[in-house]
PyMOL Python script that loads the backbone (N, CA, C, O; Angstrom):
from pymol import cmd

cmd.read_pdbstr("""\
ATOM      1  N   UNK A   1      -2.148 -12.276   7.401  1.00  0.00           N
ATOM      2  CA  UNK A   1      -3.243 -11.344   7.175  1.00  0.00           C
ATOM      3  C   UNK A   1      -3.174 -10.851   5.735  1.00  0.00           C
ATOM      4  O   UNK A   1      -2.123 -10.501   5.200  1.00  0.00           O
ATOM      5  N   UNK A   2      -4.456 -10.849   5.104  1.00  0.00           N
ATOM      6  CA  UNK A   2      -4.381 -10.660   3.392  1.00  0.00           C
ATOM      7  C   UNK A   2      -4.599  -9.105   4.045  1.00  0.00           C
ATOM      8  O   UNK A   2      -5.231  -8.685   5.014  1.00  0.00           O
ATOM      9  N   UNK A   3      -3.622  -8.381   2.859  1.00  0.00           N
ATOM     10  CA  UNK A   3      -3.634  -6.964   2.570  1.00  0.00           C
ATOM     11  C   UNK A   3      -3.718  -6.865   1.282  1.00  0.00           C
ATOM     12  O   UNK A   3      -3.720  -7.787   0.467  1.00  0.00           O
ATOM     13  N   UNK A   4      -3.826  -5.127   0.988  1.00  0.00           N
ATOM     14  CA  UNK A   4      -3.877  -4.614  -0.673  1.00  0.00           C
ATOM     15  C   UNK A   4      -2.485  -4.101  -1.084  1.00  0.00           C
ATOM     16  O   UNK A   4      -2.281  -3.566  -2.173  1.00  0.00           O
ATOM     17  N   UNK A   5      -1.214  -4.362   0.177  1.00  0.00           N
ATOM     18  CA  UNK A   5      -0.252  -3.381  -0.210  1.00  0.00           C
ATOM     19  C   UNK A   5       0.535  -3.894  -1.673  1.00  0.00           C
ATOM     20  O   UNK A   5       1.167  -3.045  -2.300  1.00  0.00           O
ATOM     21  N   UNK A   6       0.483  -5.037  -2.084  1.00  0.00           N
ATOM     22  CA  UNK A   6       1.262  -5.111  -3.544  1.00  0.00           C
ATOM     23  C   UNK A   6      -0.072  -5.105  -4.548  1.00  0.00           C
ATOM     24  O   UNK A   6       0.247  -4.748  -5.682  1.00  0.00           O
ATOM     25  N   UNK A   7      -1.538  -5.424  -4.398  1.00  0.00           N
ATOM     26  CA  UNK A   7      -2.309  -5.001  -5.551  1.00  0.00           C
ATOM     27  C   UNK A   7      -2.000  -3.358  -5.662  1.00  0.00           C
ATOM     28  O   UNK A   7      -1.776  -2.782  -6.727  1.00  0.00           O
ATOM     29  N   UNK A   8      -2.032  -2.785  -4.473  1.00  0.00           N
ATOM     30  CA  UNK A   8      -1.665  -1.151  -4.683  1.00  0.00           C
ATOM     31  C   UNK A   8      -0.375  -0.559  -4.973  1.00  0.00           C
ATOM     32  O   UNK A   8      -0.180   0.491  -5.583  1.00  0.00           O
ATOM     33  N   UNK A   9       0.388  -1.255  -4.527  1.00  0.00           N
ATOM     34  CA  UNK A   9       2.118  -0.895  -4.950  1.00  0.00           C
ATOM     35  C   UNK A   9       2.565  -1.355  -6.716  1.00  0.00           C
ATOM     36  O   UNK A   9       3.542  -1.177  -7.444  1.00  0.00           O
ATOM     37  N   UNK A  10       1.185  -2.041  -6.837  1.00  0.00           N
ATOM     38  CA  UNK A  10       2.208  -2.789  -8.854  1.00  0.00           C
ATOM     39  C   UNK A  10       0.670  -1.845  -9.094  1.00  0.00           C
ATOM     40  O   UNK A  10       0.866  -2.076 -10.287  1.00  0.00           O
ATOM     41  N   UNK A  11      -0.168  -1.318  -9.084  1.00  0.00           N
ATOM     42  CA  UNK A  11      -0.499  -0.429 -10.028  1.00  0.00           C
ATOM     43  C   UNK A  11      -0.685   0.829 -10.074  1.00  0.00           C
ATOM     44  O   UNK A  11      -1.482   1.460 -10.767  1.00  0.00           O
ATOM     45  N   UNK A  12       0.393   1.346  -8.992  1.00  0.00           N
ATOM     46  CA  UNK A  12       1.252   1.995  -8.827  1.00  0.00           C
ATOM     47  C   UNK A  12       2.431   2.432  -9.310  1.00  0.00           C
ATOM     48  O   UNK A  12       3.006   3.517  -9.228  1.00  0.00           O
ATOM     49  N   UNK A  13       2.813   0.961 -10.052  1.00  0.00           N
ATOM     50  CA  UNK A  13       4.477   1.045 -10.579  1.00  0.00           C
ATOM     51  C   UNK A  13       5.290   1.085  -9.480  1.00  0.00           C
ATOM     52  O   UNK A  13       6.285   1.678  -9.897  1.00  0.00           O
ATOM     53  N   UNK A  14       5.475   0.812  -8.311  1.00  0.00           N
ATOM     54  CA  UNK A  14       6.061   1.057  -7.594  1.00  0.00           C
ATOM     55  C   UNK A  14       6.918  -0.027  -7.194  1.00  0.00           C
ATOM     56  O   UNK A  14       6.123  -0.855  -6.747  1.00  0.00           O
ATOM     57  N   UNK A  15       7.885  -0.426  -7.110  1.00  0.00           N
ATOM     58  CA  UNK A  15       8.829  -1.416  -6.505  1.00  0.00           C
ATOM     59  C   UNK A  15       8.738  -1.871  -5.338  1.00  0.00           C
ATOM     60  O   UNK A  15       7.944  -1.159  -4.723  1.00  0.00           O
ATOM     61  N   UNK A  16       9.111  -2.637  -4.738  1.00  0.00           N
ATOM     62  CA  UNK A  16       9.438  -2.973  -3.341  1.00  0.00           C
ATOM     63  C   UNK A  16      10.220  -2.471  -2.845  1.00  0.00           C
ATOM     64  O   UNK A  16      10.007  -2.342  -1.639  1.00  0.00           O
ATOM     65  N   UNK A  17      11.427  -1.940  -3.308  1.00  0.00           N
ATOM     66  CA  UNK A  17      12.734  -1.213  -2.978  1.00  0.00           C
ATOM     67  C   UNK A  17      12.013  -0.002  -2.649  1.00  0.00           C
ATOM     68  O   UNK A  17      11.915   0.396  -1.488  1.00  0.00           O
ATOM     69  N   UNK A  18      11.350   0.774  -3.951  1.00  0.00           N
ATOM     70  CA  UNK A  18      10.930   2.058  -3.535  1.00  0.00           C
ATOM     71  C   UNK A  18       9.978   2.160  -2.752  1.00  0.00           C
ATOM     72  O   UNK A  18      10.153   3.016  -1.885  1.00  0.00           O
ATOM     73  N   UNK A  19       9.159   1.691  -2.720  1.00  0.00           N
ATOM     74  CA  UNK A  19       8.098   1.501  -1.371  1.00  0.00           C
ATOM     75  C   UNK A  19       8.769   1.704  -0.620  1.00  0.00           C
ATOM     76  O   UNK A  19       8.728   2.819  -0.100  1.00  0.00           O
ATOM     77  N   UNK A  20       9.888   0.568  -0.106  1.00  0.00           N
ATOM     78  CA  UNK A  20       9.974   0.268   1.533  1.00  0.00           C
ATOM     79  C   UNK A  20      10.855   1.518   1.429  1.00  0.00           C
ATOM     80  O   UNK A  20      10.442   2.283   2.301  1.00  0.00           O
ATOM     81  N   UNK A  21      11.805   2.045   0.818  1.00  0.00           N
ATOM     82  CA  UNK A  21      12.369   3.139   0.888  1.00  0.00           C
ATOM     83  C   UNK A  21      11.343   4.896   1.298  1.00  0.00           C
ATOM     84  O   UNK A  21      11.616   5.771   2.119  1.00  0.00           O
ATOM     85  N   UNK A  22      10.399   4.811   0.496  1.00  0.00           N
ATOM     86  CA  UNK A  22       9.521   5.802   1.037  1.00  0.00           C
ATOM     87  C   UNK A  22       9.058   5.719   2.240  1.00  0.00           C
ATOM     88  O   UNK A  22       9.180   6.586   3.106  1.00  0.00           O
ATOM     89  N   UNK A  23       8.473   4.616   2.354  1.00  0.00           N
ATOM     90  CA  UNK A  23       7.955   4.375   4.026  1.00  0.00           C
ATOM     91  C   UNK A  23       8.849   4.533   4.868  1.00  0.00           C
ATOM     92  O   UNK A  23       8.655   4.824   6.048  1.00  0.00           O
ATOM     93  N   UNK A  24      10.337   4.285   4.128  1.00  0.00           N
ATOM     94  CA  UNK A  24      11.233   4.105   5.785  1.00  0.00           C
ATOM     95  C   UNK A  24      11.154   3.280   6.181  1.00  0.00           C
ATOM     96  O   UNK A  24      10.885   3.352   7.380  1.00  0.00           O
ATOM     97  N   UNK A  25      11.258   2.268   5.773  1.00  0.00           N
ATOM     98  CA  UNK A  25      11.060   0.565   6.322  1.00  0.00           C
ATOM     99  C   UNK A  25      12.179  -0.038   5.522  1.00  0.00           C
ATOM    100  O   UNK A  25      12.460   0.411   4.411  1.00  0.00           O
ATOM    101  N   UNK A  26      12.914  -1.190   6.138  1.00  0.00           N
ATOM    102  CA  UNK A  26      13.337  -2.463   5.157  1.00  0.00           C
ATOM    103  C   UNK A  26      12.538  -2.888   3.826  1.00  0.00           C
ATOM    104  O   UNK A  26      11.343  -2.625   3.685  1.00  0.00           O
ATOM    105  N   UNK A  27      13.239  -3.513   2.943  1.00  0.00           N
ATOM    106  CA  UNK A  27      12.579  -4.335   1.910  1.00  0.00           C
ATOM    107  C   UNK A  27      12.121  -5.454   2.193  1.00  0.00           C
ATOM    108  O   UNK A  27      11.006  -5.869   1.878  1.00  0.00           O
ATOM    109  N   UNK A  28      13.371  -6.315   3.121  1.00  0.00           N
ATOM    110  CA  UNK A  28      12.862  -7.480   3.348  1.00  0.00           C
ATOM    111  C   UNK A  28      11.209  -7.601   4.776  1.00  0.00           C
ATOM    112  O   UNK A  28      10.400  -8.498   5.015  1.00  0.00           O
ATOM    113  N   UNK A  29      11.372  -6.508   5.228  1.00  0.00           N
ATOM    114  CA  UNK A  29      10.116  -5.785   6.573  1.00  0.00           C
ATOM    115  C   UNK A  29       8.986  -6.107   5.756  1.00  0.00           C
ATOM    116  O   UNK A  29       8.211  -7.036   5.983  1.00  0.00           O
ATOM    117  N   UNK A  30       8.889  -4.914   4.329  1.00  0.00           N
ATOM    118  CA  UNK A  30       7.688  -4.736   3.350  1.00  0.00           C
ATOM    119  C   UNK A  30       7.427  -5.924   2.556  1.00  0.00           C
ATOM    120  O   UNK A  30       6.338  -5.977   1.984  1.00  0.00           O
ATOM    121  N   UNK A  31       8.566  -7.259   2.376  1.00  0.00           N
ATOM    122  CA  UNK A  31       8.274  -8.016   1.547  1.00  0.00           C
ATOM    123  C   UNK A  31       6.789  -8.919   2.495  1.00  0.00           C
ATOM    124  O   UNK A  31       5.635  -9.151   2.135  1.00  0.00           O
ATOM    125  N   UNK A  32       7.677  -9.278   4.028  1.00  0.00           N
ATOM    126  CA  UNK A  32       7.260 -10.083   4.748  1.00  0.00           C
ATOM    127  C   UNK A  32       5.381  -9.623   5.035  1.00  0.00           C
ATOM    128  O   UNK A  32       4.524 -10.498   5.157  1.00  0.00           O
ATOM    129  N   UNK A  33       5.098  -8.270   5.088  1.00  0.00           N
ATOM    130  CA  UNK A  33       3.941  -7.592   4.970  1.00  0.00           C
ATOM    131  C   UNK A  33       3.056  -8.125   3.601  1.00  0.00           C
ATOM    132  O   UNK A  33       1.971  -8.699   3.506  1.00  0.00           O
ATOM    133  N   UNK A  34       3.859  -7.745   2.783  1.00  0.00           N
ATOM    134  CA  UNK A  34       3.120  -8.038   1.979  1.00  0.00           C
ATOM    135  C   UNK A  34       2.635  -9.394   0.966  1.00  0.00           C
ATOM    136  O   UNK A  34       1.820  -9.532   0.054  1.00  0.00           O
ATOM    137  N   UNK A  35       3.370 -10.063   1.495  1.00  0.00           N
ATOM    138  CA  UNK A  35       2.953 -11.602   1.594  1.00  0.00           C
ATOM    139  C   UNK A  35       2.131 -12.440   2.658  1.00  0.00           C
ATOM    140  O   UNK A  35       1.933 -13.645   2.816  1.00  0.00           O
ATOM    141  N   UNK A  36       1.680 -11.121   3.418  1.00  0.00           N
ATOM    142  CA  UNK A  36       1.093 -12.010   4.776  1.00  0.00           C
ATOM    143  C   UNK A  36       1.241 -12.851   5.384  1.00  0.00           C
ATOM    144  O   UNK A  36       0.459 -13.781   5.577  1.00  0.00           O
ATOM    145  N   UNK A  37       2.908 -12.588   6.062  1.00  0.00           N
ATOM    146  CA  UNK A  37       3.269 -13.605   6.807  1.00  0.00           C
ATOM    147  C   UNK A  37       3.621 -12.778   7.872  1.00  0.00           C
ATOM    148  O   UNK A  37       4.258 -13.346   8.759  1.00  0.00           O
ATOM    149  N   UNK A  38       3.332 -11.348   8.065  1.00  0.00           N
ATOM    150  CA  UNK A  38       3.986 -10.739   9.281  1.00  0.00           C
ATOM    151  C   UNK A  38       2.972  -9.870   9.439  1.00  0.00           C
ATOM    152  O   UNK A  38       2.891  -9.086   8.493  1.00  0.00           O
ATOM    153  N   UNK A  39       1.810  -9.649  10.660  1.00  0.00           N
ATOM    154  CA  UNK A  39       0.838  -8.538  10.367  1.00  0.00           C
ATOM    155  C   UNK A  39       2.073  -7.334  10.651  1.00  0.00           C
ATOM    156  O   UNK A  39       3.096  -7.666  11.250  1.00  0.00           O
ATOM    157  N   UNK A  40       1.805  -5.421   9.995  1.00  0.00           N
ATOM    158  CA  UNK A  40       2.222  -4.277  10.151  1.00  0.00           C
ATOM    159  C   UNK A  40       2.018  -3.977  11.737  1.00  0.00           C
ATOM    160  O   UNK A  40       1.061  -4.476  12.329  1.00  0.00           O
ATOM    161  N   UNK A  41       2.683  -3.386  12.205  1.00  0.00           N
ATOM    162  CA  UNK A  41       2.234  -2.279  13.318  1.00  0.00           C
ATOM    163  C   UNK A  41       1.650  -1.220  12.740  1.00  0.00           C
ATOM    164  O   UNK A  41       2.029  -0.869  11.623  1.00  0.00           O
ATOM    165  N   UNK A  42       0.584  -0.506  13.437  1.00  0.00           N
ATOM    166  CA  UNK A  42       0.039   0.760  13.283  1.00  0.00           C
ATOM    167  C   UNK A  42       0.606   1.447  12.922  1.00  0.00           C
ATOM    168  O   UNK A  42       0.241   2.078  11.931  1.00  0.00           O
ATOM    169  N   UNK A  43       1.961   1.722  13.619  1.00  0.00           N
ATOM    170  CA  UNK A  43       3.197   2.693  12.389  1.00  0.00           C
ATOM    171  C   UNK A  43       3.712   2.616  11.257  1.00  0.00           C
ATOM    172  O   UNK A  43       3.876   3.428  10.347  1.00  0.00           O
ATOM    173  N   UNK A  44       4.050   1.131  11.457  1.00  0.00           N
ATOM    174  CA  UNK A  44       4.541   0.462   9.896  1.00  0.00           C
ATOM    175  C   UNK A  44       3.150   0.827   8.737  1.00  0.00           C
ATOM    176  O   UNK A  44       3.291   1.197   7.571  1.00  0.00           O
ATOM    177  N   UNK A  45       2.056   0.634   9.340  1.00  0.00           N
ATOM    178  CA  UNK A  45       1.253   0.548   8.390  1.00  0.00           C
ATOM    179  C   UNK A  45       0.896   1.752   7.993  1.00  0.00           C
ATOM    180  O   UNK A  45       0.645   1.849   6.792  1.00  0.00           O
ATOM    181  N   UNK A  46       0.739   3.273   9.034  1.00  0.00           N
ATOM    182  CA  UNK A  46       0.773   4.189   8.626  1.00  0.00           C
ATOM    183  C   UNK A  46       2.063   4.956   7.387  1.00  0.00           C
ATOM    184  O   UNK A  46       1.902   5.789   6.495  1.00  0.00           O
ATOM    185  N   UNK A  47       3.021   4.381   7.756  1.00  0.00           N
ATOM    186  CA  UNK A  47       4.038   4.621   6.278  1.00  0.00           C
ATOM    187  C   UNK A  47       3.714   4.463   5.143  1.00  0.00           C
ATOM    188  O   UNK A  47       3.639   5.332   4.274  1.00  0.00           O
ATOM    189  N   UNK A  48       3.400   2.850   5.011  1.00  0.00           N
ATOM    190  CA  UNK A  48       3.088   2.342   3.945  1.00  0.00           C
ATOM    191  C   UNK A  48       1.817   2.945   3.365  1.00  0.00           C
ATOM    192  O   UNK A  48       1.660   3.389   2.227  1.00  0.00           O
ATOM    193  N   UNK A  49       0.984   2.881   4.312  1.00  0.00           N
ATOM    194  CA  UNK A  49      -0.897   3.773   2.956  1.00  0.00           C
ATOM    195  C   UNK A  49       0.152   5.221   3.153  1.00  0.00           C
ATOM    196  O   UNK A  49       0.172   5.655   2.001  1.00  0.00           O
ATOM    197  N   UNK A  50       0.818   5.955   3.809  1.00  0.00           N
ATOM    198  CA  UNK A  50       1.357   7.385   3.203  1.00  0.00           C
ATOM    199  C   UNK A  50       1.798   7.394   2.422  1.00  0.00           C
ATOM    200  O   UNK A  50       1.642   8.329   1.637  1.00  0.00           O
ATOM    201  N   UNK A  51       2.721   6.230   2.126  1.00  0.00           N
ATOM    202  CA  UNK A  51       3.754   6.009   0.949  1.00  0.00           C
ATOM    203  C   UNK A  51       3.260   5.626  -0.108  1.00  0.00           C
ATOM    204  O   UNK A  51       3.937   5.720  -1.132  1.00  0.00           O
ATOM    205  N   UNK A  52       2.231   5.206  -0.144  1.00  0.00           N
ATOM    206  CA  UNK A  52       1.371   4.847  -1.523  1.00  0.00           C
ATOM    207  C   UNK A  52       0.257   5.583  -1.737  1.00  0.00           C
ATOM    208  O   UNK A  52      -0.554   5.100  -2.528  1.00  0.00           O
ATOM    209  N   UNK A  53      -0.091   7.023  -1.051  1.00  0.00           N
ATOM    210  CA  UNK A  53      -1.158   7.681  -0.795  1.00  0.00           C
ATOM    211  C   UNK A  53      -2.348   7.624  -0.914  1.00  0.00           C
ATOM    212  O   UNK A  53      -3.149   8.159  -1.680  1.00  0.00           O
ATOM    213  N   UNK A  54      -2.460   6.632   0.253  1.00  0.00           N
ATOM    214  CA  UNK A  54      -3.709   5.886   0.137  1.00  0.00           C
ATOM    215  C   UNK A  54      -4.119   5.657   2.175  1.00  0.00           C
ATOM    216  O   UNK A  54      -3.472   5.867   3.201  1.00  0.00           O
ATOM    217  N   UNK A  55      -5.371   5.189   1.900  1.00  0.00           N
ATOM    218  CA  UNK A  55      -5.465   4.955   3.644  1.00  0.00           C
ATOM    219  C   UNK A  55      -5.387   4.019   4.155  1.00  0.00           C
ATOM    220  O   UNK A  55      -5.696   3.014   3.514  1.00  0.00           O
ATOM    221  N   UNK A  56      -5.015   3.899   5.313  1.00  0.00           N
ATOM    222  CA  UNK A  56      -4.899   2.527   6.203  1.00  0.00           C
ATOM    223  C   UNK A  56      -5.601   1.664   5.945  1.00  0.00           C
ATOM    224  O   UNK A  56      -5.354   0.495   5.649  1.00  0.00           O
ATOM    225  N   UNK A  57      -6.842   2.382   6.080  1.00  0.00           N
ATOM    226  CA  UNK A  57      -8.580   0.990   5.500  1.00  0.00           C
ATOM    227  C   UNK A  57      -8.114   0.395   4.179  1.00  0.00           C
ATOM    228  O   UNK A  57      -8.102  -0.805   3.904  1.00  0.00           O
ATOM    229  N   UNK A  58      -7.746   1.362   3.433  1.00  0.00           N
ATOM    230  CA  UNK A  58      -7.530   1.203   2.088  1.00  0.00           C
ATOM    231  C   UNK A  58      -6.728  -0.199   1.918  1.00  0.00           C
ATOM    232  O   UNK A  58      -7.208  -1.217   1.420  1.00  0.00           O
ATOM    233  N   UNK A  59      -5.513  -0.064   2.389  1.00  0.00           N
ATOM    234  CA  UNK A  59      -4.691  -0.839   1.941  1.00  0.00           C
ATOM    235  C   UNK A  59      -4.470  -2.059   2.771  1.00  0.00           C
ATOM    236  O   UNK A  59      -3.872  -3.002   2.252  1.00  0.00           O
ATOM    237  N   UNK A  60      -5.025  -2.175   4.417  1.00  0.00           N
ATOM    238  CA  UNK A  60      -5.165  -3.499   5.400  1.00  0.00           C
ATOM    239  C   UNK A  60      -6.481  -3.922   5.382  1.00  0.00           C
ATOM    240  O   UNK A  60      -6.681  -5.133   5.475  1.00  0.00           O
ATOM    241  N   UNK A  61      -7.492  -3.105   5.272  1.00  0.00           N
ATOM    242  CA  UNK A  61      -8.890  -3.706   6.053  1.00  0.00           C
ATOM    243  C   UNK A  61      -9.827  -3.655   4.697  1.00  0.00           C
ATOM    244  O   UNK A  61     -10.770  -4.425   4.878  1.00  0.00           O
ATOM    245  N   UNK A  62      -9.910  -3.008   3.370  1.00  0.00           N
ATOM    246  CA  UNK A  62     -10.627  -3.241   2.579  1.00  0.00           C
ATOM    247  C   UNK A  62     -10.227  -4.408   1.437  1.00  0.00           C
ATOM    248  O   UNK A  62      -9.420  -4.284   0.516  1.00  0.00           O
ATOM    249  N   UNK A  63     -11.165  -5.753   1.836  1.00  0.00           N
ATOM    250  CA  UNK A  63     -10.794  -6.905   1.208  1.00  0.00           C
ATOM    251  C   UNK A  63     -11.299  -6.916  -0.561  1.00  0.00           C
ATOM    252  O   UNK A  63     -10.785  -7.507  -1.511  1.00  0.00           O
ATOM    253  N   UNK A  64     -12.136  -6.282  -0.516  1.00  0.00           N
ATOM    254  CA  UNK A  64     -12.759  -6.238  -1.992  1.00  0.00           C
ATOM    255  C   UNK A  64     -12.322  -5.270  -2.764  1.00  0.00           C
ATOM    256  O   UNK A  64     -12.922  -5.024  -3.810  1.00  0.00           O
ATOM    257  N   UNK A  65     -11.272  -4.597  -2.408  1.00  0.00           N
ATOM    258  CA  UNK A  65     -10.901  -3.437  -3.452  1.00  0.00           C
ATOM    259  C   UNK A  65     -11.069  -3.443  -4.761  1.00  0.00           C
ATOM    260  O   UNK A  65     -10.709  -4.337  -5.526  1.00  0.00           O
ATOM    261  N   UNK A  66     -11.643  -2.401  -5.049  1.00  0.00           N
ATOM    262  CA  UNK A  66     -11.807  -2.401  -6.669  1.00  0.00           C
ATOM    263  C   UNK A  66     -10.742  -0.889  -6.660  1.00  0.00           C
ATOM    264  O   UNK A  66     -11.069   0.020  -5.896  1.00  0.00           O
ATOM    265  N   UNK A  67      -9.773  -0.764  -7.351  1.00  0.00           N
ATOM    266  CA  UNK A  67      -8.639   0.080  -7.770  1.00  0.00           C
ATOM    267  C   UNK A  67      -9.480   1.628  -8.541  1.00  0.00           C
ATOM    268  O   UNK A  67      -9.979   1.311  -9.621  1.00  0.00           O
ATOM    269  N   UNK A  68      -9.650   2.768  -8.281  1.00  0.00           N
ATOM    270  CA  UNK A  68     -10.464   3.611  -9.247  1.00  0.00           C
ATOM    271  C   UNK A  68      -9.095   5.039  -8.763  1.00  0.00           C
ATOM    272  O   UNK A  68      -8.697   5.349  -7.640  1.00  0.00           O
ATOM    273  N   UNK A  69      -8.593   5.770 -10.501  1.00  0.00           N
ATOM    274  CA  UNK A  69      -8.074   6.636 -10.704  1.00  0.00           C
ATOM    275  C   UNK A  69      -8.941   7.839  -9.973  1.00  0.00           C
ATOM    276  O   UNK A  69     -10.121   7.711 -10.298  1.00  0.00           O
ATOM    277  N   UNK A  70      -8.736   8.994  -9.069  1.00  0.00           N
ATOM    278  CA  UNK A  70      -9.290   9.954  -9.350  1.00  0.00           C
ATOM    279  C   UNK A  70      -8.711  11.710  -9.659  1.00  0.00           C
ATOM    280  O   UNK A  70      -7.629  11.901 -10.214  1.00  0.00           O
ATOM    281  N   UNK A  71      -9.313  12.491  -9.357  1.00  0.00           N
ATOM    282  CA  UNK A  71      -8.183  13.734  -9.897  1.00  0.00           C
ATOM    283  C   UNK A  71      -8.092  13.852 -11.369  1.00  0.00           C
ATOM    284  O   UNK A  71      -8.897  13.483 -12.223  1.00  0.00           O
ATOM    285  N   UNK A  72      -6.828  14.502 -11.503  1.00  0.00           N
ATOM    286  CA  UNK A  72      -6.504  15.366 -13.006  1.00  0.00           C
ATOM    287  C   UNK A  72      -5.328  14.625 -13.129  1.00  0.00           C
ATOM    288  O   UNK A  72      -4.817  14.086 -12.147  1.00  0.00           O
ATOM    289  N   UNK A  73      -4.902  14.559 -14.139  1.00  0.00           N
ATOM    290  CA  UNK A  73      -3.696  14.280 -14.911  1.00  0.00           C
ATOM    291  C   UNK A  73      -2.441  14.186 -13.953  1.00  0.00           C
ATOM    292  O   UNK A  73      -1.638  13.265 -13.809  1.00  0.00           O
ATOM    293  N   UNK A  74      -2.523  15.484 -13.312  1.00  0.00           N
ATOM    294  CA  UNK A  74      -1.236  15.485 -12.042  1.00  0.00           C
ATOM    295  C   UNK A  74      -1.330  14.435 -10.460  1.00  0.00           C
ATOM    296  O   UNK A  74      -0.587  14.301  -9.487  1.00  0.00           O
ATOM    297  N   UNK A  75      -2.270  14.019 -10.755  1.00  0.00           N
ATOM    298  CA  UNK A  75      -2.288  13.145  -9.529  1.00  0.00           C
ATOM    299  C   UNK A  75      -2.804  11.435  -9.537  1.00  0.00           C
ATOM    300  O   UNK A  75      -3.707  10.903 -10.182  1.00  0.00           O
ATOM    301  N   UNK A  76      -2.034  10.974  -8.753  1.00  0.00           N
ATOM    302  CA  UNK A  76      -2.332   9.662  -9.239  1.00  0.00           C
ATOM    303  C   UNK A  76      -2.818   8.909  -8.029  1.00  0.00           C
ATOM    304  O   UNK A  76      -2.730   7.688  -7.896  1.00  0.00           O
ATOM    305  N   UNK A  77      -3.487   9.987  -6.912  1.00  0.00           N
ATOM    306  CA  UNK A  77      -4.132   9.418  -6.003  1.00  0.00           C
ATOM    307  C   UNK A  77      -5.304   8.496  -6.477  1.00  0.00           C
ATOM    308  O   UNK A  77      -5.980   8.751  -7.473  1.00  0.00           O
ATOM    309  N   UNK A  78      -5.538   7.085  -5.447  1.00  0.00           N
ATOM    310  CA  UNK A  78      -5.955   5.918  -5.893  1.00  0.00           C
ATOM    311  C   UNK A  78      -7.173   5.763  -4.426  1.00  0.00           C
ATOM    312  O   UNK A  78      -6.960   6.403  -3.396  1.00  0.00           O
ATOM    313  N   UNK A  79      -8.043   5.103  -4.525  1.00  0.00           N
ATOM    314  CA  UNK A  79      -9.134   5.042  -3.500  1.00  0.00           C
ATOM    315  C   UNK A  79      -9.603   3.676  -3.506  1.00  0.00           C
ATOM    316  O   UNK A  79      -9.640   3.323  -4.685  1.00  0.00           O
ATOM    317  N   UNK A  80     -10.019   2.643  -2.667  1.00  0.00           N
ATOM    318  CA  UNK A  80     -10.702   1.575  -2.975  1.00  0.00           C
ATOM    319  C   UNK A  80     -11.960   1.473  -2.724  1.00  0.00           C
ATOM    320  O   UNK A  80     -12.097   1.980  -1.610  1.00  0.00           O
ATOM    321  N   UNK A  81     -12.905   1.139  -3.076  1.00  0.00           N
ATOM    322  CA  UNK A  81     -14.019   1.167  -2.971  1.00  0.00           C
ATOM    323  C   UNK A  81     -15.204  -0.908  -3.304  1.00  0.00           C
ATOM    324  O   UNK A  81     -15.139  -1.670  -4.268  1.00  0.00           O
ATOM    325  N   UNK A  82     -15.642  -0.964  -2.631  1.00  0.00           N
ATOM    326  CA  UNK A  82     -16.319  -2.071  -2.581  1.00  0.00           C
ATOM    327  C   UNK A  82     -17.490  -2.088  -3.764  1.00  0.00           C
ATOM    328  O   UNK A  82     -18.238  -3.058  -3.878  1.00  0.00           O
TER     329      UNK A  82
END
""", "prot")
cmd.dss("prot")
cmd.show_as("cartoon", "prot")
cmd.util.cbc("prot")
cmd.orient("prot")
């Protein structure tokens, strides 16, 4: 299953280590996700859009993501939008 979790995790800056560490998941769990070779569970997947603060749609079910900054300076919440 194609996901957004590494277009959203690298412009993010975010590692794989630290990801799967925020979520509370394995590395090798988050790698297998995010190569689409293992669909998430509903839980797993709820970690991961928390951990990248972003939403479930966001990061499994929206195929066309276009990446857009919003907020102030202090926040680096991210939204996808078609």
């Amino acid at each position: 299953m194609k996901n957004n979790v590494r277009v959203i995790r690298e412009y993010k800056k975010i590692s794989q280590t630290k990801l799967a560490e925020l979520a509370g998941i394995s590395r090798p769990g988050l790698s297998t996700i995010e190569n689409g070779h293992k669909q998430a569970s509903l839980d797993t997947a709820w970690k991961i859009a928390n951990a990248l603060n972003v939403t479930v749609d966001d990061v499994f079910f929206n195929q066309n993501v276009r990446l857009v900054i919003q907020g102030t300076e202090h926040s680096d919440k991210i939204t996808a939008s078609s």
